[in-house]
Structures are given as C-alpha cells and as structure tokens.
C-alpha positions in Angstrom: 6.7 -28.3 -12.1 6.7 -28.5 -8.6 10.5 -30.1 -6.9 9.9 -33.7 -5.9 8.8 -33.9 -2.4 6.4 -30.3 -2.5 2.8 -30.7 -2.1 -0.1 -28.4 -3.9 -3.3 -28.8 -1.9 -6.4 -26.7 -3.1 -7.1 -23.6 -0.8 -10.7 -23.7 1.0 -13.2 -21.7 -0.3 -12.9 -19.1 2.5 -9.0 -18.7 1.8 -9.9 -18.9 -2.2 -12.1 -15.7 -2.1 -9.7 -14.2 -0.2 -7.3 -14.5 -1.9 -8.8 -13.6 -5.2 -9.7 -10.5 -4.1 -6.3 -9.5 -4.1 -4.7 -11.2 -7.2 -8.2 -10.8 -9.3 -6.3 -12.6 -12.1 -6.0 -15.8 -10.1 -7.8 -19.3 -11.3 -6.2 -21.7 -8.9 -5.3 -20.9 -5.1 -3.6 -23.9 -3.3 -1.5 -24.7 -0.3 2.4 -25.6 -1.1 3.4 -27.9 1.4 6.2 -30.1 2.5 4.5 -33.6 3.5 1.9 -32.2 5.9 3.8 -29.3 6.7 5.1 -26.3 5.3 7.5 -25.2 7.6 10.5 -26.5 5.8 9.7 -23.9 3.2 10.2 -21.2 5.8 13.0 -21.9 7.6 15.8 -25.1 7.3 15.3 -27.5 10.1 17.7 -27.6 13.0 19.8 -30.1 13.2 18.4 -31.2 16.7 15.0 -32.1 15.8 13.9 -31.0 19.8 15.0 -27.6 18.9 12.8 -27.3 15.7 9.8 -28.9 17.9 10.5 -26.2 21.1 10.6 -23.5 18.8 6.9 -25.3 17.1 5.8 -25.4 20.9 6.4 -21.8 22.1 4.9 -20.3 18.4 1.9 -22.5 19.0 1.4 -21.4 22.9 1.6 -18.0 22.1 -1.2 -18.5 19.1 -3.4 -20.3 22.0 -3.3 -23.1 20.6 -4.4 -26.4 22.9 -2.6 -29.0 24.2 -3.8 -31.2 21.9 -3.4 -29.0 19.1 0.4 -28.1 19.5 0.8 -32.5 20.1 -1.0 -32.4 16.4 1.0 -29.5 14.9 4.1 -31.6 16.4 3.3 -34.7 14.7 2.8 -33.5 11.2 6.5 -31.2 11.8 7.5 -34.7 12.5 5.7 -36.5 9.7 7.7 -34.0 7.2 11.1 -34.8 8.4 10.7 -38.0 6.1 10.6 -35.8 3.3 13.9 -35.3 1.8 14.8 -31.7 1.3 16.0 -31.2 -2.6 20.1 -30.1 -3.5 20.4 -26.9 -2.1 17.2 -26.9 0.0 13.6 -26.1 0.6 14.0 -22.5 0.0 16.4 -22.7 -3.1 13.8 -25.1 -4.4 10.8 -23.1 -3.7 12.6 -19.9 -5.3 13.1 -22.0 -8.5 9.7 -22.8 -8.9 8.5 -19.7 -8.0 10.4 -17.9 -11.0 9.7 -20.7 -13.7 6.2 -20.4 -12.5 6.0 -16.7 -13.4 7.5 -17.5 -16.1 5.1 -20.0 -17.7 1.8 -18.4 -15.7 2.8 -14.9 -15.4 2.1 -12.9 -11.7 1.2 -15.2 -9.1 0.7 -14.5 -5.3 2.0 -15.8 -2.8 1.2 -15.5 0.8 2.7 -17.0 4.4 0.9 -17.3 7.1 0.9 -19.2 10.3 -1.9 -21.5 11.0 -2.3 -22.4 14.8 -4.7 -25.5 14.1 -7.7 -26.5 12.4 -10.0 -24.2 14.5 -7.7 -21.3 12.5 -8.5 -22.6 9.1 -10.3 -19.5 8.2 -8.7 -17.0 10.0 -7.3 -15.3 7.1 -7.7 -11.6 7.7 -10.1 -9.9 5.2 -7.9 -8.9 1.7 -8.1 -5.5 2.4 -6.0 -5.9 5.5 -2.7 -7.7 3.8 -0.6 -6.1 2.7 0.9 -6.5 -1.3 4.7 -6.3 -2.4 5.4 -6.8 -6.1 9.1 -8.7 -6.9 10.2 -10.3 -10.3 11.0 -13.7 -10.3 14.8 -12.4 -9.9 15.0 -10.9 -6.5 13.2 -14.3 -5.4 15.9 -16.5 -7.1 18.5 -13.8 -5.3 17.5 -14.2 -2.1 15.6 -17.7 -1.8 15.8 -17.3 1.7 14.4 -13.8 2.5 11.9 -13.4 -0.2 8.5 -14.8 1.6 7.1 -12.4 4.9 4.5 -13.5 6.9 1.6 -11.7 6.7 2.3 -10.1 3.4 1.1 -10.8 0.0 4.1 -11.2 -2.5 2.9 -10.9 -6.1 5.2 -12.3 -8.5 6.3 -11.4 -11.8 9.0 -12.4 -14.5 
C-alpha cells in the first residue's frame, strides 16, 4: 500500500513500452509522485522554501526549459509542500514500500528521471540505453536515502 500522501499515476504509453522492454515481466508502469511532484522522494526539502525553488530554477535552465515552464515546474514544487511528509520522511517511506512491494509483487523497476516540462514527456531514452542495477529489498531499506540514481534502472527484488 502506498504511505498516505504518495500518488501512483499510470505511465504514458511511450514511457510504458519503454519501460517494458527492460523489466519484460512488468504489467503496470506508473508515476510515484508526491502531490504533483516527485521531488520530495529524491531529496528532503530545505527548510527555506527559496532555496529548494533556486536549486528547481538552475536544474530547469540548464535542461532549457522556458520561462514559463520553470514558473510551472515552480508551482507544482510548491503545490507539494501541502503534502505532509510521513514519520521519518519521503525517502524512509518510499524505501518501505519499495521492499513490501517486492515482497508481495516480486522484482519491480524502478527508474528516476528528471523531466524538464511537458514538451519532455517522452524523452525517455530508448531501453537499451539505461542502464540496470539489481538490489533486494534490504539494501533499499538500508539506505532509503541513496538507493534511487537518476538515469539508472533499479530492479528490485526480496
């Protein structure tokens, strides 16, 4: 069950393919997010909210994201502050799930990325091109906060 305040939204289709092709086994691919965001899962907000939103700023300039798209990427960071983070935090949470869910569903991927706006909706890179790292469900509750890497595929086991 996913921690009160953690939102599964179904993948696209482009994602979806993708990401079958590297976890053949896979039925369901969805988005874990944190209101509209999913940044709380990667890193715990500063307690200076304009620091969390210049840090936002300079990832999304250096993705080449508009104006108008880092003002939208802002507002949803900002939207997901209202979302209280669960005892011990996102990542603790997250890690929690992640091993019952192995548990109960067996090997699951899981894969961060950084989307720069809706224009990068499909820019997943082809499945041949991530890289995969197995872990158990341990190492993940060892180290909530170190376990995901952007870019790489981290497939899950009990």
């Amino acid at each position: 069950m996913l921690p009160a305040g953690l939102v599964a939204q179904p993948a696209d289709r482009a994602d979806h393919d993708r990401l079958v092709a590297l976890h053949p086994a896979a039925r369901t691919v969805v988005r874990l997010l944190v209101g509209a965001c999913s940044c709380d899962l990667v890193r715990p907000r500063h307690p200076d909210p304009r620091e969390d939103e210049r840090h936002h700023r300079e990832r999304y300039r250096r993705a080449g994201t508009s104006r108008h798209g880092v003002l939208e990427a802002i507002a949803r960071h900002r939207r997901a502050a209202d979302v209280p983070p669960p005892a011990g935090g996102w990542a603790r949470a997250l890690a929690a799930f992640v091993a019952e869910h192995a548990r109960n569903a067996g090997e699951t991927l899981y894969l961060l990325r950084f989307i720069a706006g809706s224009a990068d909706r499909g820019g997943l890179v082809p499945a041949a091109h991530i890289p995969i790292r197995r872990l158990d469900a341990r190492a993940v509750v060892a180290r909530p906060d170190h376990w995901l890497e952007e870019g790489t595929a981290i497939l899950v086991g009990s």
